[in-house]
PLY file of the C-alpha trace (Angstrom):
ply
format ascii 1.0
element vertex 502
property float x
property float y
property float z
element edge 501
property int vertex1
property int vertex2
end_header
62.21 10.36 -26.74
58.17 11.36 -26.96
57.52 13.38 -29.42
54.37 16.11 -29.75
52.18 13.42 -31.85
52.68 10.52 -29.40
49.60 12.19 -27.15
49.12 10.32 -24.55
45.27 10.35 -24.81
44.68 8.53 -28.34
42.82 6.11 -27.94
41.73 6.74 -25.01
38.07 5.86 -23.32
35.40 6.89 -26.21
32.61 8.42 -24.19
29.29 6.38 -25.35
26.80 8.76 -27.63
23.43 9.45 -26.70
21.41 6.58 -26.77
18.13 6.29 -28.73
14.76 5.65 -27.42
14.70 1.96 -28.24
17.96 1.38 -26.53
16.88 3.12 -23.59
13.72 1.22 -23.12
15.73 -2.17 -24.03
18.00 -0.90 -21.16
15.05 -0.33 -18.27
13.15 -3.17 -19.56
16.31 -5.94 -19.19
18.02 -4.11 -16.23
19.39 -5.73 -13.18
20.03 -2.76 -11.40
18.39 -2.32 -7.84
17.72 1.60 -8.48
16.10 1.04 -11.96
13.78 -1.64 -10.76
13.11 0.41 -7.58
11.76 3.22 -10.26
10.01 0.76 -12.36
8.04 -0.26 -8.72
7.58 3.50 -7.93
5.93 4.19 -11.61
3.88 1.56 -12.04
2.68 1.71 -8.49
1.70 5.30 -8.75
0.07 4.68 -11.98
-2.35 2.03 -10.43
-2.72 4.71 -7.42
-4.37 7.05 -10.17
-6.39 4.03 -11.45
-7.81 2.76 -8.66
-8.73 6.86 -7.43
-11.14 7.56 -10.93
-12.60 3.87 -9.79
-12.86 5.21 -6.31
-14.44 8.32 -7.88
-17.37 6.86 -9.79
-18.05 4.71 -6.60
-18.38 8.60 -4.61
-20.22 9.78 -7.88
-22.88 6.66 -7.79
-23.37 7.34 -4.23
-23.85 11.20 -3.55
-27.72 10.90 -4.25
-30.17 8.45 -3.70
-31.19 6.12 -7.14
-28.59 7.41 -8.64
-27.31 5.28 -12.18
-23.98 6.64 -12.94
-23.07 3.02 -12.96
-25.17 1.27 -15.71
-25.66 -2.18 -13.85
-25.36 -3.10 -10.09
-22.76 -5.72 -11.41
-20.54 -3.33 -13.18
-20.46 -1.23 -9.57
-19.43 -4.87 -7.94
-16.49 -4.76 -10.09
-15.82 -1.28 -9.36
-15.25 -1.52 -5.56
-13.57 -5.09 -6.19
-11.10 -3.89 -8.84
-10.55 -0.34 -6.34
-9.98 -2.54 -3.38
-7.78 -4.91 -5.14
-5.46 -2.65 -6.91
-4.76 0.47 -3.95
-3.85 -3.03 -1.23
-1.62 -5.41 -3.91
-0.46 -2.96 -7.18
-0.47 -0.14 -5.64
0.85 0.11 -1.61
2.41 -3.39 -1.64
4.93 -2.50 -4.45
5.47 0.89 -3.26
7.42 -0.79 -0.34
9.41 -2.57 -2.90
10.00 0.59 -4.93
11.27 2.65 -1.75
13.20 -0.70 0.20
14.82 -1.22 -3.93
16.08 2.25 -4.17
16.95 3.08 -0.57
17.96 0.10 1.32
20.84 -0.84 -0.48
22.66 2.34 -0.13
21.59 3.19 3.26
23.94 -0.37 3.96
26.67 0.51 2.06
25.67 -2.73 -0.20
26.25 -2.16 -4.06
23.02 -3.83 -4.96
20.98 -6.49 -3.82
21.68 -10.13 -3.31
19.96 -11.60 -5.97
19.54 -9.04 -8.43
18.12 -11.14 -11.51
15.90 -12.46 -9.11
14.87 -8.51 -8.24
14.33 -8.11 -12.39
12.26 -11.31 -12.70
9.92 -9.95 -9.13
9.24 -7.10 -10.68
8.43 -8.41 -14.02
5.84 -11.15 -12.28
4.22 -8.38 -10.01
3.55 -6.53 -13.44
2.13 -9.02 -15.39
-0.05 -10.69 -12.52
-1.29 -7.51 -12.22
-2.11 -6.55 -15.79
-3.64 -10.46 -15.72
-5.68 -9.33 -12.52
-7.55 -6.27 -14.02
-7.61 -7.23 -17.97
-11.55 -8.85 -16.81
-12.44 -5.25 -17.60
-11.68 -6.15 -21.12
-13.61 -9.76 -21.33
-17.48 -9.63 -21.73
-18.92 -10.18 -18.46
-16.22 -7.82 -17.37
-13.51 -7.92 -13.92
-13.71 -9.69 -10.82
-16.98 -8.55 -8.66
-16.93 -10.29 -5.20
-15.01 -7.82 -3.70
-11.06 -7.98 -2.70
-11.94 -10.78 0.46
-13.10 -12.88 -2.78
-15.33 -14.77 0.16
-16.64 -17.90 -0.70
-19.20 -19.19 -2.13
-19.76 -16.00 -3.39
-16.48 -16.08 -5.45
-17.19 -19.50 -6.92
-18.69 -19.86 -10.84
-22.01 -20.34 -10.05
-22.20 -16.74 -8.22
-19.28 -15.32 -10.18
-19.38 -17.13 -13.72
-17.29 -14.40 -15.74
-13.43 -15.33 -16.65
-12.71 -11.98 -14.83
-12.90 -13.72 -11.54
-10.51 -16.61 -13.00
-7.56 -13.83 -14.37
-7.78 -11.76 -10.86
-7.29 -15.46 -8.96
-4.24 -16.43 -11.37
-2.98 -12.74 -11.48
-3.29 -11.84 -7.96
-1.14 -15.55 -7.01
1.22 -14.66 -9.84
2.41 -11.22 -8.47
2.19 -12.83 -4.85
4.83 -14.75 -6.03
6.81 -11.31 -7.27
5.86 -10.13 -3.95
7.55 -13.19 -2.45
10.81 -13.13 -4.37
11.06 -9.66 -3.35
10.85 -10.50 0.89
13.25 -13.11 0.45
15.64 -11.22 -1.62
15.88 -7.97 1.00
15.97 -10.16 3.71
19.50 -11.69 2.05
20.53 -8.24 1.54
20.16 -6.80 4.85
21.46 -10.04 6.52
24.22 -10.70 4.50
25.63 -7.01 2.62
26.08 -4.36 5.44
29.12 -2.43 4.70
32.02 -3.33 7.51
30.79 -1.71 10.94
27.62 -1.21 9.67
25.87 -3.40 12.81
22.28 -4.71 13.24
21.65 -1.85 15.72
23.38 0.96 13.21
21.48 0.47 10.70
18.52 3.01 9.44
15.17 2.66 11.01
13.72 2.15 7.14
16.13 -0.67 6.57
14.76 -2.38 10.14
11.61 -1.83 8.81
12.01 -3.62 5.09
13.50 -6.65 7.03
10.48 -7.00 9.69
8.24 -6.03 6.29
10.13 -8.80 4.24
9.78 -11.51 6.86
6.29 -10.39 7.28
6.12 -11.17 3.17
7.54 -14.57 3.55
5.24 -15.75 6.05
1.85 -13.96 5.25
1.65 -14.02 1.20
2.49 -18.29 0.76
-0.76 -18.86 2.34
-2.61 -16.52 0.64
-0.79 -18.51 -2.87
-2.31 -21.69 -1.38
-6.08 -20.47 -0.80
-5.54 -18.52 -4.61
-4.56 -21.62 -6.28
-7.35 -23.79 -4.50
-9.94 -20.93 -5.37
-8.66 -21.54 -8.94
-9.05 -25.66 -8.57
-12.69 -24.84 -7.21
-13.58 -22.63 -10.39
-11.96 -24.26 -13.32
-11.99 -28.03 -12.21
-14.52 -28.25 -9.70
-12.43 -29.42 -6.83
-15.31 -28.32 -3.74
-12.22 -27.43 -1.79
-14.36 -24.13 -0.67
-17.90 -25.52 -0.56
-20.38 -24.93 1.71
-21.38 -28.21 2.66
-17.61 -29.48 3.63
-16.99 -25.75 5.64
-15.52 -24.01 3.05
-16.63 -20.12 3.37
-15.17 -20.65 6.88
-11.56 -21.99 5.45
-11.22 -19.30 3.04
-11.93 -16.44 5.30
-9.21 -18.42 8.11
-6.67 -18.74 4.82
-7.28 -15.23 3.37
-7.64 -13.43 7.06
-4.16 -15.29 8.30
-3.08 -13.16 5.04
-4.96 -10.37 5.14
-3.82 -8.64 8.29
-0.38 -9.10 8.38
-0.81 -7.75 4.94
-1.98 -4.28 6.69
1.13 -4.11 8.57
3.37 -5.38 5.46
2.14 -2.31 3.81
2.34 0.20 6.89
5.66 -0.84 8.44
7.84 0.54 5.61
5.86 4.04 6.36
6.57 4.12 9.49
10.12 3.45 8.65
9.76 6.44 5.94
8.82 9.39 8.70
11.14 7.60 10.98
13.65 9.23 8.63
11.93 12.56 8.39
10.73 13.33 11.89
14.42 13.55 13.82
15.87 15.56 10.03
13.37 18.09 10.63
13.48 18.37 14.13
17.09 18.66 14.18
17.38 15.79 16.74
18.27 12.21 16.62
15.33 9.66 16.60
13.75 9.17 20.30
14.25 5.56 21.53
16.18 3.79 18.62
15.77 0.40 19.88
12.29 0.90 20.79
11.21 1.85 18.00
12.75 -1.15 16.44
11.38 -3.57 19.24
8.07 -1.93 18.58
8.37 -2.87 15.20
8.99 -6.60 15.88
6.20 -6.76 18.45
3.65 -5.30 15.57
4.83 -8.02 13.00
4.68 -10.53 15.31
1.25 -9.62 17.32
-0.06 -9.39 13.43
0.06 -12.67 13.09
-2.13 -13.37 16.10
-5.03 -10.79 15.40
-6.89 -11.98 11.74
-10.12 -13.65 13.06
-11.59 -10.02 14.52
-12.26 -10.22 10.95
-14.70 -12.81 11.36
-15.97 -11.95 15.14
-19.56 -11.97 13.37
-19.02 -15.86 11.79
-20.19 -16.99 15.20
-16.62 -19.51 14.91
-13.83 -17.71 16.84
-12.76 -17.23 20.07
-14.18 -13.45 21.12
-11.25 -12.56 24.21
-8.62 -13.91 22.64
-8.81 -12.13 19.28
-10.31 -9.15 21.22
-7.14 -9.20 23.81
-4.38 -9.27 21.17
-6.21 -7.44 18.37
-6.46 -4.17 21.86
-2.82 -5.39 22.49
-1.04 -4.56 18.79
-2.15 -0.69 20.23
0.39 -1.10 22.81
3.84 -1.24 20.34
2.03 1.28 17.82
1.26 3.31 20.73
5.23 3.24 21.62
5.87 4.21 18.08
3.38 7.36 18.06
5.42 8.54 21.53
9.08 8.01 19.96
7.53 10.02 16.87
6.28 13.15 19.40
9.80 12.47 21.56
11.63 12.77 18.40
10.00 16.33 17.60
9.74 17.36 21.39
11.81 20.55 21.88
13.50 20.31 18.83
13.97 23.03 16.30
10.95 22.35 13.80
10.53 23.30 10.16
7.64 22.96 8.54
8.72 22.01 4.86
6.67 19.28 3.16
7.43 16.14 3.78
7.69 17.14 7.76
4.01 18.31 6.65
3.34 15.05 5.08
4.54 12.87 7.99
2.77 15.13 10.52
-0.92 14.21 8.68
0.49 10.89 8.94
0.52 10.90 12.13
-2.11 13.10 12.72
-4.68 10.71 10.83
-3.23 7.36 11.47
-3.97 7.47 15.24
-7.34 8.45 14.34
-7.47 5.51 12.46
-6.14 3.49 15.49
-8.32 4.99 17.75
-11.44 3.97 15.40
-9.28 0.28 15.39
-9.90 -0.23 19.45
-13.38 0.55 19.03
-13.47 -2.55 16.46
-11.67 -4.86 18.30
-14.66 -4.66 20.65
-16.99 -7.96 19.71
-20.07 -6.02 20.69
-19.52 -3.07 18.57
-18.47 -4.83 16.18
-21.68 -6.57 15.60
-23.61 -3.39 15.09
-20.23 -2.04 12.91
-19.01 -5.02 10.93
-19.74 -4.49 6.85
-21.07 -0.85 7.86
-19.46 2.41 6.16
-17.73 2.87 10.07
-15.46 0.32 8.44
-14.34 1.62 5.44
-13.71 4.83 7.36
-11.52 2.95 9.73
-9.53 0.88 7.11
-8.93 4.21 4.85
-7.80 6.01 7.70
-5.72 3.22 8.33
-4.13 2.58 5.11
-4.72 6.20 3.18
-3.32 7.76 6.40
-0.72 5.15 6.43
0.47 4.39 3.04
-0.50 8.03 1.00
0.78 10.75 3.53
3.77 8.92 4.69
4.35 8.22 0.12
4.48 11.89 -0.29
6.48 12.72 2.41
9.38 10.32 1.04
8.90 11.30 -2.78
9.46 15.27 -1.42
12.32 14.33 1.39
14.17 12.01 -1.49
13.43 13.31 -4.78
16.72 14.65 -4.99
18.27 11.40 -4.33
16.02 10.08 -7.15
16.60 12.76 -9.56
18.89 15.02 -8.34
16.31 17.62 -8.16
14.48 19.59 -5.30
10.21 19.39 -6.38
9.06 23.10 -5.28
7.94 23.40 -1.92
5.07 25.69 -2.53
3.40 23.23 -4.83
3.74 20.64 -2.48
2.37 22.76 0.46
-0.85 23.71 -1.86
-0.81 20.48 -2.76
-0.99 18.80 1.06
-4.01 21.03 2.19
-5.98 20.35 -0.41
-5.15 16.27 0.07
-5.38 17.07 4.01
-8.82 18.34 4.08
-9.77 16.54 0.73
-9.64 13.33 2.68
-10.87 13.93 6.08
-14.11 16.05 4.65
-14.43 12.34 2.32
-13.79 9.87 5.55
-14.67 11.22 8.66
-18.34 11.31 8.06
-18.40 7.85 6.50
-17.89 6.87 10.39
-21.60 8.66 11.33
-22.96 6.66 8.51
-21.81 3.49 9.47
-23.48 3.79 12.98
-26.35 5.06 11.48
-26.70 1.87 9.60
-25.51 2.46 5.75
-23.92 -0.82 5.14
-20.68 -0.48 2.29
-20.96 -2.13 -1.00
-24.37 -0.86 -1.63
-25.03 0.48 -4.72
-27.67 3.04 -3.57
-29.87 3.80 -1.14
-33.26 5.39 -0.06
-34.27 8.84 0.77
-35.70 7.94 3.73
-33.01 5.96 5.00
-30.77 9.42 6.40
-28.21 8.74 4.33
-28.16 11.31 1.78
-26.12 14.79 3.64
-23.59 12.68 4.76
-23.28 10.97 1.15
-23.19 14.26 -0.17
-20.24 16.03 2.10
-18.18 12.59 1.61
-18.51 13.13 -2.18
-17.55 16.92 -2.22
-14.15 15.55 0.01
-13.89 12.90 -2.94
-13.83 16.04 -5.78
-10.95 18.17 -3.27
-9.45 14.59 -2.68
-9.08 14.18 -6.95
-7.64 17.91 -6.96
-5.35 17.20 -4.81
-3.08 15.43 -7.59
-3.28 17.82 -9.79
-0.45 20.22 -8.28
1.66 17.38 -7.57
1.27 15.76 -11.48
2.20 19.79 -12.15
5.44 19.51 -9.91
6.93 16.77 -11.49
6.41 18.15 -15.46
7.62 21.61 -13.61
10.71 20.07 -11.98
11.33 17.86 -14.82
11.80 20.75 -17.08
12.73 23.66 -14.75
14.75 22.97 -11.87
18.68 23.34 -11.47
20.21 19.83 -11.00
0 1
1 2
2 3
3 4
4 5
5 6
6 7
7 8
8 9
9 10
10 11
11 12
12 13
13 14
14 15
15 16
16 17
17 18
18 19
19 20
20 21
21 22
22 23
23 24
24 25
25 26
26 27
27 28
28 29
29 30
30 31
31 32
32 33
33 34
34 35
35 36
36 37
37 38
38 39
39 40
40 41
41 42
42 43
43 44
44 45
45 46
46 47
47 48
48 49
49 50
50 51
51 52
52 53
53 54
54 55
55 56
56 57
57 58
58 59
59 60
60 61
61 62
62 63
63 64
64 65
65 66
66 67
67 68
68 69
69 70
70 71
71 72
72 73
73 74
74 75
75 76
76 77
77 78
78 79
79 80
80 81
81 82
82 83
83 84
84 85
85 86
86 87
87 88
88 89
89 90
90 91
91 92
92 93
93 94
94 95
95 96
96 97
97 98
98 99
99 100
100 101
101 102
102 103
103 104
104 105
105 106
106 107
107 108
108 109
109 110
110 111
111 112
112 113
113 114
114 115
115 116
116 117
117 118
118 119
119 120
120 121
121 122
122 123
123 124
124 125
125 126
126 127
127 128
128 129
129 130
130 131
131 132
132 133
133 134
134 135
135 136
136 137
137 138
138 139
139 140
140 141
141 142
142 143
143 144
144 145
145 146
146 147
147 148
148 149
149 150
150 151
151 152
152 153
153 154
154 155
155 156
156 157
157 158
158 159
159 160
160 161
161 162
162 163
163 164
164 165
165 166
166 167
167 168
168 169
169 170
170 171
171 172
172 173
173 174
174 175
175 176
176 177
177 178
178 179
179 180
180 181
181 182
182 183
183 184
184 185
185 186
186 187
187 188
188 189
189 190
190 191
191 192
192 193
193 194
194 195
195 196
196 197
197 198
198 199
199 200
200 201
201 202
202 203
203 204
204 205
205 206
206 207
207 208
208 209
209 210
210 211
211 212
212 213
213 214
214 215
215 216
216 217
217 218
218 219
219 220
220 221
221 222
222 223
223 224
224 225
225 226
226 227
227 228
228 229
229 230
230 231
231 232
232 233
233 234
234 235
235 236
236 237
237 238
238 239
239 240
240 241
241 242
242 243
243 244
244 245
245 246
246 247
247 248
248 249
249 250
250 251
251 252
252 253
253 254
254 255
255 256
256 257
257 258
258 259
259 260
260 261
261 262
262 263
263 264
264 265
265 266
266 267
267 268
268 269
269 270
270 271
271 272
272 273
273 274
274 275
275 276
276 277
277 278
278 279
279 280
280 281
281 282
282 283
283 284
284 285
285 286
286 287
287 288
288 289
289 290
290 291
291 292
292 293
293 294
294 295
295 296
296 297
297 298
298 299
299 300
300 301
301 302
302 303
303 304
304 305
305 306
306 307
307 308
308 309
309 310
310 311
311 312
312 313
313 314
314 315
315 316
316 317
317 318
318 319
319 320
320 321
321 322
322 323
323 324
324 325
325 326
326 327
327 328
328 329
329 330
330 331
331 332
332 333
333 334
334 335
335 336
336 337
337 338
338 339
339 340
340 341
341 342
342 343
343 344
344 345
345 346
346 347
347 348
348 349
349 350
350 351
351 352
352 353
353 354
354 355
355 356
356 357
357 358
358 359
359 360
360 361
361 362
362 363
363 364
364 365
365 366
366 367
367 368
368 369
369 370
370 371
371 372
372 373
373 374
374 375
375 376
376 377
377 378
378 379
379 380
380 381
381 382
382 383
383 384
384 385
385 386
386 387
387 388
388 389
389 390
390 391
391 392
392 393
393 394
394 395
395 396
396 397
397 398
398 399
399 400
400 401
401 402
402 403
403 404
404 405
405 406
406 407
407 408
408 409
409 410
410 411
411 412
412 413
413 414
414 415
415 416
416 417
417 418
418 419
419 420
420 421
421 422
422 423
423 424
424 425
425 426
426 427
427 428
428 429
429 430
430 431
431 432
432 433
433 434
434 435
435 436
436 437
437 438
438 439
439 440
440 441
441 442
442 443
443 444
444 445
445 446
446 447
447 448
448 449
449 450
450 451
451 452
452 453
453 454
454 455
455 456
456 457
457 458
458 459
459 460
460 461
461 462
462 463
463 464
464 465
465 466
466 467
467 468
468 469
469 470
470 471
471 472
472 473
473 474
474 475
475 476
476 477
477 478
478 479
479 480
480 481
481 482
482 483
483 484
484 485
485 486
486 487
487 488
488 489
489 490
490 491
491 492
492 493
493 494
494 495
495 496
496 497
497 498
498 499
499 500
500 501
């Protein structure tokens, strides 16, 4: 017969006590799990974000007046817009992906993590330290890497580019491309192989189709750019001519890097689109316009991105004009279908305007600006008066910013609960999209006058005579707005951190 001592709860579970720092940064450092790592992408990538905008500051700063030296040598500006270039493209938007596709696409397939998930750990870890490799040439003497993120040959070889911060951006950029690459393969398993029971191709989320198409993209774009790394590497350190002038070589890199470097735009705008896929139909109070359109759009982008990367090089004098003209107008078709699902989605549907429908409307709102200014390059002709002109950076920032930024807020604000289990506040985030809104387009849209004007990019300064200086000035003012613009968000998180109800 029991008795009142035999309780039937001693020794039962011990709930574990609160762990100390150390153990909790043991734990994040050696974790396996897909959410963790997903975090650990997210951090670090924002981090380089806020890196690579004070570089992209001084750069404004060095340019809002003619002869200006904010910049104490023309070479330490070199390794400014390198190092800027470098870090928003491959530590900051390429990992984001990862960070969202870690945290997101498991759950959204019922799958409890992902296939591989040492394999995730050791990705993460090799994207981290190839990118610490990649900008510590600020900390050796003749300072980082300074032939700008192409790295075009012979310009990036040791008798242009002696200093050992060219040699630790080749190593570290083709050691996180192989992070990067671990990564592609290991969603791709995950997707292909995990879906919950019933969970079919054609059910699952428009993000998850995305970080396949992304992943493949991955798999086929970033092992060539390895190859041209590691034979950059052979040309500097063992003098292997594989990129010298005499045998062709400027022409092979920009083929090898190009193949990359466009699918590489698409790698890191697919998942974005996948990200206000999500948001448009939630605050629109409809389902998503055209499911398997939008998915067969996506496809038809990867694969027409493979086709497009000599308009890069229409000026070389060594590609075929139509045919890179024809596919590079054609890729406007699918992203064309995309932009009408997006308005179909929203079309007579009961619209809120919280923030990340904000966030994903100047998504949308600047990215088909920034395809618009895309046709116009695809033209050979203009392009020869464009091509290395500030009409260019213009393009590719409203491109990318458009892309990658707007579409980064709009997911941290629609699934910061799901990361945290806390709402940020939605004023802050309004107050803080205006200022980013018309921060950027004051910055960018003027850089497209000055580019047909003449001001080629990279320059250091310029002349008074040459026209350049209102223009220079209103893009700088946009930079300031652009910087201020973070400041209410850095505020939300401390705010919502401390203050708001789980």
């Amino acid at each position: 017969m029991a008795t009142l001592t035999d309780s039937r709860t001693s020794g039962g579970y011990q709930f574990p006590g609160k762990k100390s720092k150390g153990e909790i940064i043991v734990d994040w450092i050696t974790t396996t799990d897909h959410k963790k790592i997903g975090y650990l992408y997210l951090i670090t990538s924002f981090i380089y974000f806020l890196i690579a905008g004070v570089m992209a500051l001084v750069i404004r700063a060095q340019l809002t007046l003619p002869g200006l030296d904010i910049v104490q040598t023309k070479e330490q500006y070199n390794q400014l817009f390198t190092m800027h270039g470098t870090i928003m493209l491959l530590m900051f938007a390429t990992p984001l992906f990862a960070g969202f596709a870690n945290v997101l696409m498991p759950v959204q397939i019922g799958a409890p993590d992902v296939a591989f998930p040492r394999l995730n750990a050791i990705a993460f870890w090799f994207f981290f330290f190839g990118s610490l490799i990649a900008v510590s040439g600020f900390f050796t003497p003749q300072g980082a890497a300074s032939f700008g993120w192409f790295a075009y040959a012979p310009l990036s070889n040791t008798t242009f580019s002696p200093g050992i911060g060219g040699d630790l951006w080749v190593f570290g950029l083709a050691l996180s491309g192989f992070g990067t690459i671990m990564g592609g393969v290991n969603f791709i398993t995950t997707i292909l192989t995990m879906r919950a029971p019933g969970m079919t191709m054609f059910r699952m989320p428009i993000f998850t189709w995305n970080t396949l198409v992304t992943s493949i993209l991955v798999i086929m774009a970033f092992p060539p750019l390895a190859a041209a790394l590691f034979a950059l590497g052979a040309d500097r350190r063992f003098g292997a001519h594989i990129f010298d002038p005499v045998n062709g070589g400027p022409m092979l890199w920009q083929h090898l890097f190009w193949f990359f470097g466009h699918p590489e735009v698409y790698i890191i705008a697919l998942p974005f689109f996948g990200i206000v896929s999500e948001i448009f139909p939630v605050f629109s109070r409809k389902p998503v316009f055209g499911y398997k359109t939008l998915i067969f759009a996506t496809i038809a982008i990867a694969a027409l991105s493979m086709t497009v990367w000599a308009h890069h090089m229409y000026v070389t004098g060594s590609v075929l004009l139509p045919f890179f003209a024809f596919t590079t107008m054609l890729i406007a078709v699918p992203t064309g279908v995309k932009i009408f699902n997006w308005i179909g989605t929203m079309w007579r549907g009961s619209i809120t305007f919280e923030t990340p429908m904000l966030y994903s409307l100047g998504f949308l709102t600047t990215f088909i600006f920034g395809g618009l200014t895309g046709v116009i390059l695809a033209s050979p002709p203009l392009t020869f008066h464009l091509s290395d002109s500030y009409f260019v950076v213009a393009h590719f920032h409203y491109v990318v910013f458009g892309t990658v930024v707007f579409a980064m807020f709009a997911g941290f604000f629609f699934w910061w609960p799901k990361f945290s289990g806390k709402m940020l506040d939605e004023r802050l985030g309004k107050i803080q999209f205006w200022i980013l809104f018309f921060g950027f387009h004051i910055t960018f849209l003027v850089q497209h006058w000055l580019g047909v004007i003449g001001m080629p990019r990279r320059y250091a300064t310029y002349l008074p005579e040459d026209g350049f200086t209102w223009m220079n000035m209103v893009s700088s003012a946009g930079s300031i707005l652009l910087a201020l613009s973070m400041i209410p968000f850095l505020w939300n998180l401390y705010v919502t951190a401390r203050r708001a109800p789980t």
